[in-house]
Biotite code that builds the C-alpha atoms (Angstrom):
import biotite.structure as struc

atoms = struc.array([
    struc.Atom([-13.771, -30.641, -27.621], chain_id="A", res_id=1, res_name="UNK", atom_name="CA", element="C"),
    struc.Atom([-11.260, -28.501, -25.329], chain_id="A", res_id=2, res_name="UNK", atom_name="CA", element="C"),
    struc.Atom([-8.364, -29.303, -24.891], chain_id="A", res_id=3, res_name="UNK", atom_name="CA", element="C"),
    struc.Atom([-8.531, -27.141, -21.329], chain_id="A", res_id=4, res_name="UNK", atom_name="CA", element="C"),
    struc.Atom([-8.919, -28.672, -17.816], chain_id="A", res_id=5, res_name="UNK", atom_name="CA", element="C"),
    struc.Atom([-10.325, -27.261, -15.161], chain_id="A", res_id=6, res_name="UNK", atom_name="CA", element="C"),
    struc.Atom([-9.923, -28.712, -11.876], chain_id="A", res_id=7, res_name="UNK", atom_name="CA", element="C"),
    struc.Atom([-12.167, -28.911, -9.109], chain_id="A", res_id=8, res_name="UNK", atom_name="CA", element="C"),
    struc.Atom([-11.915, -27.525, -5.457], chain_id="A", res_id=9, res_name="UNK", atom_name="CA", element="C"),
    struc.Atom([-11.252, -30.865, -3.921], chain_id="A", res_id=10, res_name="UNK", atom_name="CA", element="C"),
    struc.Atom([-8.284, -31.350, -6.840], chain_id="A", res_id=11, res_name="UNK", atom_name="CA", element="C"),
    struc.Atom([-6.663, -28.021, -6.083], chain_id="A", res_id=12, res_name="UNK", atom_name="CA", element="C"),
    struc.Atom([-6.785, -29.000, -2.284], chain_id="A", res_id=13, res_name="UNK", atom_name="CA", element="C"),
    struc.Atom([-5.393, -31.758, -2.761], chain_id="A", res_id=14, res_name="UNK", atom_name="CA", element="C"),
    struc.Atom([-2.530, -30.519, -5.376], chain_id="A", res_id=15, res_name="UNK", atom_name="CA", element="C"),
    struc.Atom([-1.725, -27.891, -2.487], chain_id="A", res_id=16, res_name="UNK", atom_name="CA", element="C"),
    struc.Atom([-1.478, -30.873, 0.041], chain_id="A", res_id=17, res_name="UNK", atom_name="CA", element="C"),
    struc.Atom([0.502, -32.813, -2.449], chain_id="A", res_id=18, res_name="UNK", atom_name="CA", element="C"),
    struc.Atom([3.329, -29.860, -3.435], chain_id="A", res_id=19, res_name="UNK", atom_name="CA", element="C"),
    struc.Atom([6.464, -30.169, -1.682], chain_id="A", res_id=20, res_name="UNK", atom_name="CA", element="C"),
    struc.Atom([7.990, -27.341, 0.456], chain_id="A", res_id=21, res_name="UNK", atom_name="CA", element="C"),
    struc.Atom([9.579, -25.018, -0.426], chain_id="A", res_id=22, res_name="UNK", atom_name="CA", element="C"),
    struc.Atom([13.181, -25.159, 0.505], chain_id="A", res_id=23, res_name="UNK", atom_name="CA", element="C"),
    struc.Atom([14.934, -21.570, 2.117], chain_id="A", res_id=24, res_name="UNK", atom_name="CA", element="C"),
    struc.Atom([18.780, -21.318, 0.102], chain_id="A", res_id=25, res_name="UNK", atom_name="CA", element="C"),
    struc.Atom([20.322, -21.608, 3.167], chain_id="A", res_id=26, res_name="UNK", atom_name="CA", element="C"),
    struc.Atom([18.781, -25.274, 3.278], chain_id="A", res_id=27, res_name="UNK", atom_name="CA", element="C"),
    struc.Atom([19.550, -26.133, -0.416], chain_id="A", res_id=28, res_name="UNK", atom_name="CA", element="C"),
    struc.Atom([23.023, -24.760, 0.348], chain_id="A", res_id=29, res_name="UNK", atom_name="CA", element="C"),
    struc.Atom([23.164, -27.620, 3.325], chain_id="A", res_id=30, res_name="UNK", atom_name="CA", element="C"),
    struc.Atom([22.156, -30.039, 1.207], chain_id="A", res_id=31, res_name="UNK", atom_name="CA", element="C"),
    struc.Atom([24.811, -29.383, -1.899], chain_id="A", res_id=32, res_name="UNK", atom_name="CA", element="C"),
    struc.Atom([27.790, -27.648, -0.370], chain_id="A", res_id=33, res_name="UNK", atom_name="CA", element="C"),
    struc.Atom([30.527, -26.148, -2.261], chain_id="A", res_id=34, res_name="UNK", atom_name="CA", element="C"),
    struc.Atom([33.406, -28.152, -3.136], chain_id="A", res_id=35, res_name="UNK", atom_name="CA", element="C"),
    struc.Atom([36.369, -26.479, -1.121], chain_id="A", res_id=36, res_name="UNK", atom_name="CA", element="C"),
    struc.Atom([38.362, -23.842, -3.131], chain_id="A", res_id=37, res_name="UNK", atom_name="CA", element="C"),
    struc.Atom([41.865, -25.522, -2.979], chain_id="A", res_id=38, res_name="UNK", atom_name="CA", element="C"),
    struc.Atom([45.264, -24.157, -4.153], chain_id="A", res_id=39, res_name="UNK", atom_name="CA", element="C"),
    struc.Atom([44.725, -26.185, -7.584], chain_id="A", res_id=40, res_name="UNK", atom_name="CA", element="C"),
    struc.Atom([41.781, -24.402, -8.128], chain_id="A", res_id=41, res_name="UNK", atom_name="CA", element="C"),
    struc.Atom([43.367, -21.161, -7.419], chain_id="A", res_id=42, res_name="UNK", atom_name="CA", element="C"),
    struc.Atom([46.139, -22.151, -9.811], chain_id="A", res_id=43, res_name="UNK", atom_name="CA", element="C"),
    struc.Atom([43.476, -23.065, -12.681], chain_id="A", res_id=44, res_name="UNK", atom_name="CA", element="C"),
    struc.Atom([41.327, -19.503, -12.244], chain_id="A", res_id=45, res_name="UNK", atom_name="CA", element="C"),
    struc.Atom([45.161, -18.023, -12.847], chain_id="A", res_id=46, res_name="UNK", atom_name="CA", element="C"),
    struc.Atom([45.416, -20.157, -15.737], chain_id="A", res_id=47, res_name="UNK", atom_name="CA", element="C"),
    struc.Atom([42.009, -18.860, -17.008], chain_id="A", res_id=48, res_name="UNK", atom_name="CA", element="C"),
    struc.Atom([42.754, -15.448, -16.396], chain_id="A", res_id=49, res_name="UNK", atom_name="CA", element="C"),
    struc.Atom([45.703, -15.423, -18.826], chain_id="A", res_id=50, res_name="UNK", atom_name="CA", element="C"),
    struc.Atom([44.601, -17.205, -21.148], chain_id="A", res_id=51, res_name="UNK", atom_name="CA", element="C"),
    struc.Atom([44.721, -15.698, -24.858], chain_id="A", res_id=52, res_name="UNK", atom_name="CA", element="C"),
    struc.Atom([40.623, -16.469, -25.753], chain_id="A", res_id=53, res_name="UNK", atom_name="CA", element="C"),
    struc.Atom([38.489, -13.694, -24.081], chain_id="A", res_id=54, res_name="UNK", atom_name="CA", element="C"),
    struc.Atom([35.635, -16.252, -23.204], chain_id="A", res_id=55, res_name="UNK", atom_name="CA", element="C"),
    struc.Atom([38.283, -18.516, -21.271], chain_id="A", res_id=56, res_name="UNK", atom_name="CA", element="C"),
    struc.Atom([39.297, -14.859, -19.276], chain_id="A", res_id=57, res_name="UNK", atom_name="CA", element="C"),
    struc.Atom([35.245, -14.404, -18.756], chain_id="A", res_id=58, res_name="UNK", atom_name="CA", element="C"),
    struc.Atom([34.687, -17.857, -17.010], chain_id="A", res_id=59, res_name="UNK", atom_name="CA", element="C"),
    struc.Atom([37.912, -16.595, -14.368], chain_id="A", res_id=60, res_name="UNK", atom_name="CA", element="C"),
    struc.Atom([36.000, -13.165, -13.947], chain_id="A", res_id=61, res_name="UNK", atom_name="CA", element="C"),
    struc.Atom([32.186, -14.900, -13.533], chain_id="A", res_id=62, res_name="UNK", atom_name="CA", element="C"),
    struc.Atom([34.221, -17.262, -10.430], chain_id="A", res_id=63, res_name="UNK", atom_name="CA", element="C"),
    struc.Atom([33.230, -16.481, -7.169], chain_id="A", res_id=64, res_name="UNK", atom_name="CA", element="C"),
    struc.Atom([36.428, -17.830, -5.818], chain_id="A", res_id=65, res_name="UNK", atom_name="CA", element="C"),
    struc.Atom([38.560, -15.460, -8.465], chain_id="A", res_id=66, res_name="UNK", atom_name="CA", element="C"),
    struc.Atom([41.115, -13.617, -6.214], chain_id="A", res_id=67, res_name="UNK", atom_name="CA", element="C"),
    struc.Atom([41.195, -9.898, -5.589], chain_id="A", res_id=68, res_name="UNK", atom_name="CA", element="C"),
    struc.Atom([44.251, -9.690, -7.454], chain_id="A", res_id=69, res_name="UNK", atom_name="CA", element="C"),
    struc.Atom([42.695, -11.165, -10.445], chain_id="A", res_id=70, res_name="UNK", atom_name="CA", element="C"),
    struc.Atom([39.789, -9.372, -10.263], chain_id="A", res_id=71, res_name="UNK", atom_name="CA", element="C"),
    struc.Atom([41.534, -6.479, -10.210], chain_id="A", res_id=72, res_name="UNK", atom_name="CA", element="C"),
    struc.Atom([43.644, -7.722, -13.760], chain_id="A", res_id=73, res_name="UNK", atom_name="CA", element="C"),
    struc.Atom([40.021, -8.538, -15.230], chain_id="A", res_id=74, res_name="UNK", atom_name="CA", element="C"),
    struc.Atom([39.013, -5.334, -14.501], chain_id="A", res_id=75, res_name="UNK", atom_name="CA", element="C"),
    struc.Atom([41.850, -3.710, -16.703], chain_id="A", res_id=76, res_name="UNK", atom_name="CA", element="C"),
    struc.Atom([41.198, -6.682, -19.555], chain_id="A", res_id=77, res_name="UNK", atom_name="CA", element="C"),
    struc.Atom([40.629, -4.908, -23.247], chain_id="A", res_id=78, res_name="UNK", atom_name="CA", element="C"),
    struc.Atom([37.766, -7.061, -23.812], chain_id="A", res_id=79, res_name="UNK", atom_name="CA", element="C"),
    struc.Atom([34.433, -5.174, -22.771], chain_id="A", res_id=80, res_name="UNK", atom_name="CA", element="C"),
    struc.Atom([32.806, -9.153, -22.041], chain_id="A", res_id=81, res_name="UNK", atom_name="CA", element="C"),
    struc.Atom([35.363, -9.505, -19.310], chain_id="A", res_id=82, res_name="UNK", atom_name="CA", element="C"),
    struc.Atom([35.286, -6.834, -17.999], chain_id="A", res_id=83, res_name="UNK", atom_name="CA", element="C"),
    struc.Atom([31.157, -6.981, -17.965], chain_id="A", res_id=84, res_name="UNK", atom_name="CA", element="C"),
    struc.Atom([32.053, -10.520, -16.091], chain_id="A", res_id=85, res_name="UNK", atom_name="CA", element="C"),
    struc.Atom([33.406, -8.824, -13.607], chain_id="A", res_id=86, res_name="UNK", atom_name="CA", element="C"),
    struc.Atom([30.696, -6.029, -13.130], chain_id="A", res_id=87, res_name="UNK", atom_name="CA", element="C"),
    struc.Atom([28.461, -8.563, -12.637], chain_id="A", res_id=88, res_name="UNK", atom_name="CA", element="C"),
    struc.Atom([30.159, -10.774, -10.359], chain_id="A", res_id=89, res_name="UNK", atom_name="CA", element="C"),
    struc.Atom([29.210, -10.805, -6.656], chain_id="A", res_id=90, res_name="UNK", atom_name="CA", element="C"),
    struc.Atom([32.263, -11.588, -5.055], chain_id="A", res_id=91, res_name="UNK", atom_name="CA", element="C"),
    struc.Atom([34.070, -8.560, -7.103], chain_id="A", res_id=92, res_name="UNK", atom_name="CA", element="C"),
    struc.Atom([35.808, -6.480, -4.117], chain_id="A", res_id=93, res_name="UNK", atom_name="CA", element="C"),
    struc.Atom([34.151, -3.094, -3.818], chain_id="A", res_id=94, res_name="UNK", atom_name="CA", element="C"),
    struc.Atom([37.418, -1.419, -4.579], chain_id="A", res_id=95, res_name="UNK", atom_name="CA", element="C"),
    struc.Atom([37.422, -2.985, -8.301], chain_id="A", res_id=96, res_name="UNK", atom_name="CA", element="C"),
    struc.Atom([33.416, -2.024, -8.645], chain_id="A", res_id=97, res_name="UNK", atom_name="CA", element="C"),
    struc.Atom([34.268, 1.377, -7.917], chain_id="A", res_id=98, res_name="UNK", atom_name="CA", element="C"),
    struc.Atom([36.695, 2.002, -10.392], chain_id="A", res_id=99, res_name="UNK", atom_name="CA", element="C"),
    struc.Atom([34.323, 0.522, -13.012], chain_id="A", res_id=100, res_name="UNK", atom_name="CA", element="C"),
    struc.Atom([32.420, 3.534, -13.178], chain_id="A", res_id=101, res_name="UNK", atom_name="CA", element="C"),
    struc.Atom([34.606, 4.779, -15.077], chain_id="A", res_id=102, res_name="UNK", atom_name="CA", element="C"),
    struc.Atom([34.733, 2.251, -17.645], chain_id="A", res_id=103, res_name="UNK", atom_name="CA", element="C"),
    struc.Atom([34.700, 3.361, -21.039], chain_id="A", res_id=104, res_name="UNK", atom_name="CA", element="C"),
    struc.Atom([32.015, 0.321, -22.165], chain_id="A", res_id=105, res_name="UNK", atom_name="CA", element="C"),
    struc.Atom([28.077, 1.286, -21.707], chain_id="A", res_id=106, res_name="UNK", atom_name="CA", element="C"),
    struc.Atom([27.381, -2.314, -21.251], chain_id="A", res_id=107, res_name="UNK", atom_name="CA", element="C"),
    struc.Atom([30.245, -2.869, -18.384], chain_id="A", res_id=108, res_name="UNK", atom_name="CA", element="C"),
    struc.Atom([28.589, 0.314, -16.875], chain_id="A", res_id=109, res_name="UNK", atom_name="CA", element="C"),
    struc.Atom([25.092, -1.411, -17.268], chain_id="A", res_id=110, res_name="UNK", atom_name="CA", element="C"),
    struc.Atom([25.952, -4.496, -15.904], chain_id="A", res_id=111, res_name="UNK", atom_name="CA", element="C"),
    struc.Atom([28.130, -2.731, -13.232], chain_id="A", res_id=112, res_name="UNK", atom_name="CA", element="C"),
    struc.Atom([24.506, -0.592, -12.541], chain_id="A", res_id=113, res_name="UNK", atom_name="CA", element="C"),
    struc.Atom([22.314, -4.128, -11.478], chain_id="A", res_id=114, res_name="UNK", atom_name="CA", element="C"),
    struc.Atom([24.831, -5.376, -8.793], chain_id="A", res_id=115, res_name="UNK", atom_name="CA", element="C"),
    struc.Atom([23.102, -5.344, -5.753], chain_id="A", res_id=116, res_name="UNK", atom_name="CA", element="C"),
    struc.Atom([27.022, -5.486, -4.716], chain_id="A", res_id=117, res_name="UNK", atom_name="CA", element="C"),
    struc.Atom([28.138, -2.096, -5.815], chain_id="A", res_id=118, res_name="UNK", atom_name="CA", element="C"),
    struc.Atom([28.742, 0.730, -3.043], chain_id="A", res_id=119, res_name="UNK", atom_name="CA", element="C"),
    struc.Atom([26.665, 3.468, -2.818], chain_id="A", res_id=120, res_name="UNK", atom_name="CA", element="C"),
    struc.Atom([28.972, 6.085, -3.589], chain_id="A", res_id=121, res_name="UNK", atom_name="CA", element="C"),
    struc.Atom([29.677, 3.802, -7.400], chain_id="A", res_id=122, res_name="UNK", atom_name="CA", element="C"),
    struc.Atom([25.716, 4.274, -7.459], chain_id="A", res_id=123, res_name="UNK", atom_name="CA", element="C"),
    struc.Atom([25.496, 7.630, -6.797], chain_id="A", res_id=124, res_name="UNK", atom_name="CA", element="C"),
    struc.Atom([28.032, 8.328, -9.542], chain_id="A", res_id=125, res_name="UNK", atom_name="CA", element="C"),
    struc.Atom([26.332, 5.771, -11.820], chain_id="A", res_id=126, res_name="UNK", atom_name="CA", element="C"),
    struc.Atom([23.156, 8.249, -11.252], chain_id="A", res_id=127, res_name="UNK", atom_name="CA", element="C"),
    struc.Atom([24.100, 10.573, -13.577], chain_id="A", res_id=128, res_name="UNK", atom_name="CA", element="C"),
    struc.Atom([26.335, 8.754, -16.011], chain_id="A", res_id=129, res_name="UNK", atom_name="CA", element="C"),
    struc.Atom([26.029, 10.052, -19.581], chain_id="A", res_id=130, res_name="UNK", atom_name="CA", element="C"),
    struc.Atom([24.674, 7.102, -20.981], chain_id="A", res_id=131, res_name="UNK", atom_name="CA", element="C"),
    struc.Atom([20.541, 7.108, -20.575], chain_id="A", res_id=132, res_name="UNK", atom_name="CA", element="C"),
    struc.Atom([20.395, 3.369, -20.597], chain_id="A", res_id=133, res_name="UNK", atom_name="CA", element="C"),
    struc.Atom([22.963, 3.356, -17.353], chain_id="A", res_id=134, res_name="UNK", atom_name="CA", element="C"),
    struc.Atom([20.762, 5.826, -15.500], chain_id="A", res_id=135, res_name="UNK", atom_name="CA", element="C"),
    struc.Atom([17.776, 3.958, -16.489], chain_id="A", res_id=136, res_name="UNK", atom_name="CA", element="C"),
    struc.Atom([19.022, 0.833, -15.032], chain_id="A", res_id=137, res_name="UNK", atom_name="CA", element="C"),
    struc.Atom([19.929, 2.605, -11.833], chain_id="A", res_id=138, res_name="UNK", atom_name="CA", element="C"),
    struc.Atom([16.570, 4.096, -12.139], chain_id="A", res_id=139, res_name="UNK", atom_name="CA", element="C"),
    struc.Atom([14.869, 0.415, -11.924], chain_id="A", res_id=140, res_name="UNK", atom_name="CA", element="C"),
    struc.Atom([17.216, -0.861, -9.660], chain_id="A", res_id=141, res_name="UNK", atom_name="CA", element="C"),
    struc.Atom([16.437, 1.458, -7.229], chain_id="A", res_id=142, res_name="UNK", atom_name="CA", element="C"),
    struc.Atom([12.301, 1.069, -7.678], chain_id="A", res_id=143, res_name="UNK", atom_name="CA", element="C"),
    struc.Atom([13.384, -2.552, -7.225], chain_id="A", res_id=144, res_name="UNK", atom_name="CA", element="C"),
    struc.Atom([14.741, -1.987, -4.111], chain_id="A", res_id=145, res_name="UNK", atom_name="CA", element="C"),
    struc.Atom([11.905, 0.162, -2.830], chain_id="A", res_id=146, res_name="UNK", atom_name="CA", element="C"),
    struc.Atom([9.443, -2.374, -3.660], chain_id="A", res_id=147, res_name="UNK", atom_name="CA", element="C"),
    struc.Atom([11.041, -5.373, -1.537], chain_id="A", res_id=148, res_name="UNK", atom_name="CA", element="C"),
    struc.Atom([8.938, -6.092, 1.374], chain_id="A", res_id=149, res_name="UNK", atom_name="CA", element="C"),
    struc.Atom([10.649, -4.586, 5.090], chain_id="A", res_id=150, res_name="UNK", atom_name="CA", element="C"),
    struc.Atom([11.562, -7.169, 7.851], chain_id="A", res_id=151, res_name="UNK", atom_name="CA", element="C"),
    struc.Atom([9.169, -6.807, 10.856], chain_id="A", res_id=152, res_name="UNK", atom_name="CA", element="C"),
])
């Protein structure tokens, strides 16, 4: 006996008329919206930031409400993980992703290569970084990018 099901026409129709739609993000966004960043907040991404324990400084630099200034401190940190935090982080400012490309750490250069977020001109430099695995990320990334469907 299998243990595989096979469904029939009328079954599939009727799973397709049964699914539930698909919701857009700016819809689930209306639906769960962001607590307000408040000054406490502020004060405990500080408190974060300095801690001692390089995973406490990594949850500060993966905050999209982590101020420029602190960004800026994360980007100097000595450990490579928080400094890959902030690489990867969206709401880094473009002046801090910039001046990543010159990071010393292949993986803060990797991660820094798959923001969608990072200026041109840090890709273009990225594009020939001495590291093959860097360049082969930017590589992808960019095939990525040619491969998403154009707005009509």
């Amino acid at each position: 006996m299998s243990c595989i099901r096979f469904n029939t026409p009328a079954q599939r129709e009727q799973l397709r008329r049964m699914a539930p739609s698909m919701l857009t993000p700016e819809e689930v966004a209306a639906m769960h919206p962001a607590p307000p960043v408040t000054e406490s907040k502020l004060r405990r991404l500080r408190l974060l930031a300095a801690d001692a324990n390089p995973k406490i400084r990594e949850a500060a630099a993966s905050s999209y409400n982590t101020p420029s200034d602190l960004f800026e401190k994360l980007a100097a940190d000595p450990d490579e993980g928080v400094r890959g935090c902030v690489a990867r982080n969206e709401a880094t400012p473009c002046d801090v992703l910039r001046a990543l490309v010159a990071d010393p750490s292949e993986q803060v250069r990797g991660f820094l290569a798959v923001n969608y977020y990072v200026p041109d001109d840090a890709m273009e430099a990225l594009r020939s970084d001495p590291s093959r695995t860097v360049r082969a990320l930017v590589e992808w990334k960019s095939r990525l990018a040619s491969d998403e469907p154009q707005p009509a």
